[in-house]
N, C-alpha and C positions, 0 to 999 in steps of 0.2 A: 618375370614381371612382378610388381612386385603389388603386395595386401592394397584392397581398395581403399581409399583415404574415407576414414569416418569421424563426422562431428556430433554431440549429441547434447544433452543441453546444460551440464558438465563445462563445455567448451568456453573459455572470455573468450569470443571474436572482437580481436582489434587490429591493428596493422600487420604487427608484428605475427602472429598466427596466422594473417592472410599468407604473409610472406614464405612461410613455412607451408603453407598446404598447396598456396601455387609454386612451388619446386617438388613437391613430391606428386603431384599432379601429371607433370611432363611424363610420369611411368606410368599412369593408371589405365589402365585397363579401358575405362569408359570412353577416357580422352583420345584413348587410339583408337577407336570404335568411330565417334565423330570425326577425328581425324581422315583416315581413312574415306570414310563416307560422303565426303563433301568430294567435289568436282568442282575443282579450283578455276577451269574454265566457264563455270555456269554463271553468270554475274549475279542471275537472282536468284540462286541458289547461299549466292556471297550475304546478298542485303537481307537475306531471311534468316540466318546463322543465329541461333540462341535467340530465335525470336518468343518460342513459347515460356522460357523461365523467363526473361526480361517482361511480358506480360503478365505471369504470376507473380511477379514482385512487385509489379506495380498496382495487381488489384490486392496485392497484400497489405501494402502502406495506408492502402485505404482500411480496408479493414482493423489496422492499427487504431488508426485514427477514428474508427466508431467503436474501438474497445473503450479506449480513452474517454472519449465523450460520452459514452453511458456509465462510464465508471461514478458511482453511490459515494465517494468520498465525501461530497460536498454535505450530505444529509449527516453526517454525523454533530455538523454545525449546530440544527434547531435542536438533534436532540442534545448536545449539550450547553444551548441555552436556555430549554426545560429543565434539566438538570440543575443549574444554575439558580434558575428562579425557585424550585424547591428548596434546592440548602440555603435560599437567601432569608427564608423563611424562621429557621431553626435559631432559635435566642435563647443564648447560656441562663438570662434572668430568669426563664420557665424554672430552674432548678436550683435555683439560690435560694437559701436557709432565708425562713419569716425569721424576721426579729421580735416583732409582738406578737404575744402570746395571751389574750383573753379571750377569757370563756365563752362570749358569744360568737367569737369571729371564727373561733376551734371551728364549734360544731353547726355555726349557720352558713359559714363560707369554705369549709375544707371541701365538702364532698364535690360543690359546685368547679374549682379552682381546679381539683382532679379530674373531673369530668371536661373540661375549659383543654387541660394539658393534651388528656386521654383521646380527646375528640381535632385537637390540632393534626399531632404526630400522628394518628392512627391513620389521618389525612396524606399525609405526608407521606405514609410506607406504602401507601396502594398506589398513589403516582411515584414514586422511588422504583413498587416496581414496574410497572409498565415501561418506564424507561431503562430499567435493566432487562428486562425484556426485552425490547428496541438495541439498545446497544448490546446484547448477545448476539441476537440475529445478523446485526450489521459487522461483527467480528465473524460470522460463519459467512458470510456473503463477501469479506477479503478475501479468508482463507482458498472459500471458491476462488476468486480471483489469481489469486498467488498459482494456482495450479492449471488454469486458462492461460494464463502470461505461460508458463513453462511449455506448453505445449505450443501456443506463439511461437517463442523462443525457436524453438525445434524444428518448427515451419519455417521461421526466416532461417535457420541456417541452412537445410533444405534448398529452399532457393537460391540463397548465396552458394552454395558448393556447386547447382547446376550453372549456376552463372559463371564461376569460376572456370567448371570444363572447357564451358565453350570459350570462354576469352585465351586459355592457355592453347586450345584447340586452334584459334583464328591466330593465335602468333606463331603456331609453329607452322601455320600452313604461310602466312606471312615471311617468316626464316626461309620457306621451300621457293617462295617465288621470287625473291630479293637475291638470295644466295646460290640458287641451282636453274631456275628458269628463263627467268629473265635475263642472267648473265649468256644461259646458252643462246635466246635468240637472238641478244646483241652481238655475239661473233657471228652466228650465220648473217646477221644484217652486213658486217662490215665485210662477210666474204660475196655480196651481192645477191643474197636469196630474198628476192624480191615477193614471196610467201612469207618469209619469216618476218618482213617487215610490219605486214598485217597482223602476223599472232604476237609479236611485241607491243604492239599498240594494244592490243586486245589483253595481254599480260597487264601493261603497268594502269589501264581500268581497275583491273580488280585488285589489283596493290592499294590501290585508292579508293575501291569500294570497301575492302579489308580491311583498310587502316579504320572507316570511319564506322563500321560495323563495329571493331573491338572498341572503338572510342566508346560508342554507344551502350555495348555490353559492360565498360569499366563503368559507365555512370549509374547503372542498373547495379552494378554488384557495389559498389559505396553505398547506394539507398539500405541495399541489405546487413551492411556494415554500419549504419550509424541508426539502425532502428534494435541492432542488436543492444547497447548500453541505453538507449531508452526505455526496451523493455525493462533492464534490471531494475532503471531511477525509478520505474512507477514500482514494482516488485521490492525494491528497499524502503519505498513509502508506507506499504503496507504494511510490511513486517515491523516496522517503527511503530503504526498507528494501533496495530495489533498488542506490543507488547505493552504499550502505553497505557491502552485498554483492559489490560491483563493485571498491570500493576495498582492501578489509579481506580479504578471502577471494578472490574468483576470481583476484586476482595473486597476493596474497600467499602462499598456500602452493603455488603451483608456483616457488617463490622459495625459500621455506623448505626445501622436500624437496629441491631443485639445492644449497641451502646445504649440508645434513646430509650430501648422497651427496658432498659434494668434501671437508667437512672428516672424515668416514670413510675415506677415501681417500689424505689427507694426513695423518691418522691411523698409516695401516698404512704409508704410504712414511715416515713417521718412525720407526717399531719396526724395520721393514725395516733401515733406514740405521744405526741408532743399532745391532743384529747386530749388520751387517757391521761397522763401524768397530771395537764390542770384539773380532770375531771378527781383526781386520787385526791389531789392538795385540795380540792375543795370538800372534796366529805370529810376527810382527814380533820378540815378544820374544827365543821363541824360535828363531828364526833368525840372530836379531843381525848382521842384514842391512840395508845402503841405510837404516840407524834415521833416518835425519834426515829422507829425502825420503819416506819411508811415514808417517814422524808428522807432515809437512807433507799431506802426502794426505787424512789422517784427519781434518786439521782443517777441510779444504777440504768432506770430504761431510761436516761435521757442520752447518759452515754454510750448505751447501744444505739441507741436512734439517731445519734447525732452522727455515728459512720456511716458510709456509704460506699458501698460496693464497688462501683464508676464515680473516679474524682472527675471533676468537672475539667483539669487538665487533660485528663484523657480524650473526655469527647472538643474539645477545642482544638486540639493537635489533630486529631482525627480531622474533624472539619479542614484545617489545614491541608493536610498531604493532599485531602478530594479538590479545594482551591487550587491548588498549585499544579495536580495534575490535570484539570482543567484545562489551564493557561496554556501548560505547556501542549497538551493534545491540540489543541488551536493554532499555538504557535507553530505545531509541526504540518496542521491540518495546511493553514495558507500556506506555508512554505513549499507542501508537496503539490497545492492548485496551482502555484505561479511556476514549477518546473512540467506540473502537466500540460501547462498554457501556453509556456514556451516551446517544449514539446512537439504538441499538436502543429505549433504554429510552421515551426521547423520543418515537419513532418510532410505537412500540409504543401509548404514551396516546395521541397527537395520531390514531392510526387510531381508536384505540377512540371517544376524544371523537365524529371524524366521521360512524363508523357509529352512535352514538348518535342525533347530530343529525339524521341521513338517515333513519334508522329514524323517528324522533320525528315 
């Protein structure tokens, strides 16, 4: 006889692998165990056949369906329209080079304008993080999911392999009564065994009760068959919105705020330098001292001062890729609601259809 048929969550279950595990079925061990054990004379014995995995399946689909609906995808929405409204915030002009350059504006308005910057962004990094906070959490609260679905996974095949037994189990005992029983008590009928006429009638009952039993059991193992590639489409959701998160957000704004905190910085060492230089030209003047090798000086820190560490290309591209991965996390977000929605909805009839059939 031959190795028990095992599925595990490794397995694609689709047609074609059904196909394959019910013909190697027909030898299993478990299936000659039911086999055997049924009393093909018992009619409700007949209508009960694979009654308990067809009722596990059915409270299974339910269960699908409240994974589904409590599933947190939908919240990743507000926080990335907090996010959103932060970087909407962030304006390249905060860091563009003063053109004018007097003396009172140096020193009555730099420290202010630095302060004005300092007190913006520094605004900005503490809700930056609270929502990188937020969206870490919601990235460990997929991964949970991603490993709940597997184990899902694992439990509808479960069901579907017990559902299988019994269906391949009710057609070979179907083969036994079509093939071997039936035909015997149509001959004793026609040799005049006026007994056998009664156990023939009583035979092609449960030919009829068998047929509609396996129907019954085929419609309970498709539920388990078409919840199997649902589980994946929410499971390839995640894994999408996951890496999305990974590329777009979890580097990228601890990039962004390092960007902001250097060109604020190189900010105020600019107002700083750009002072002292009018403060130099003005003693300078009035000193009327060394004028050649101080107006060489002044030129020397202007063009220190005048570089910058973070070009303003950098942080504008940067702000770029956080836009663009944005959009696209949204785009993928609704995409993955309206397969979850369809989903559910699917999900939702094919239970009802089954408990209809089961009930019936």
């Amino acid at each position: 006889m031959n190795n028990p048929v095992i599925l595990d969550s490794k397995t694609e279950l689709n047609e074609q692998t059904a196909q394959d595990v019910r013909l190697q079925l027909r030898q299993d061990a478990e299936v000659q165990r039911i086999y055997n054990a049924v009393d093909i004379k018992d009619q409700l014995e007949l209508i009960e056949l694979g009654k308990e995995p067809s009722m596990e399946i059915s409270r299974f689909a339910d269960q699908i369906l409240h994974t589904m609906s409590l599933s947190k995808i939908e919240d990743s929405g507000e926080l990335l329209k907090q996010l959103g409204k932060i970087m909407d915030r962030f304006d390249s002009k905060d860091f563009a080079e003063e053109k004018s350059g007097f003396f009172s504006r140096m020193f009555k308005k730099a420290d202010k304008m630095i302060e004005q910057i300092f007190s913006k962004y520094q605004t900005m990094g503490r809700e930056m993080d609270k929502v990188y906070v937020e969206i870490t959490k919601y990235q460990d609260e997929m991964k949970k999911s991603i490993g709940t679905l597997d184990g899902l996974y694992e439990q509808n095949l479960k069901y579907y392999l017990d559902l299988e037994k019994y269906v391949v189990a009710g057609e070979m005992l179907l083969e036994r009564l079509n093939t071997e029983l039936v035909p015997m008590y149509e001959e004793r009928v026609r040799n005049n065994d006026q007994l056998a006429g009664i156990e023939l009638e009583s035979l092609k009952n449960s030919v009829e009760i068998l047929e509609q039993r396996i129907d019954d059991l085929e419609k309970a193992r498709m539920v388990a068959l078409l919840t199997a590639p649902q589980i994946r489409m929410v499971q390839r959701g995640n894994n999408k919105l996951i890496g999305k998160i990974n590329t777009a957000f979890i580097t990228t704004i601890p990039i962004f705020k390092n960007g902001i905190i250097q060109a604020v910085n190189a900010k105020r060492q600019k107002l700083v330098a750009d002072s002292m230089a009018e403060l130099d030209r003005r003693t300078n003047e009035l000193l009327k001292k060394n004028a050649q090798n101080i107006a060489t000086q002044s030129v020397e820190v202007a063009r220190l001062s005048d570089s910058s560490s973070i070009k303003m290309e950098t942080l504008e591209e940067t702000w770029n890729i956080i836009s663009r991965g944005m959009q696209e996390t949204q785009q993928i977000e609704e995409q993955n609601k309206r397969e979850r929605e369809e989903s559910r909805k699917r999900m939702a009839t094919l239970t009802e259809n089954i408990k209809k059939e089961l009930q019936g």
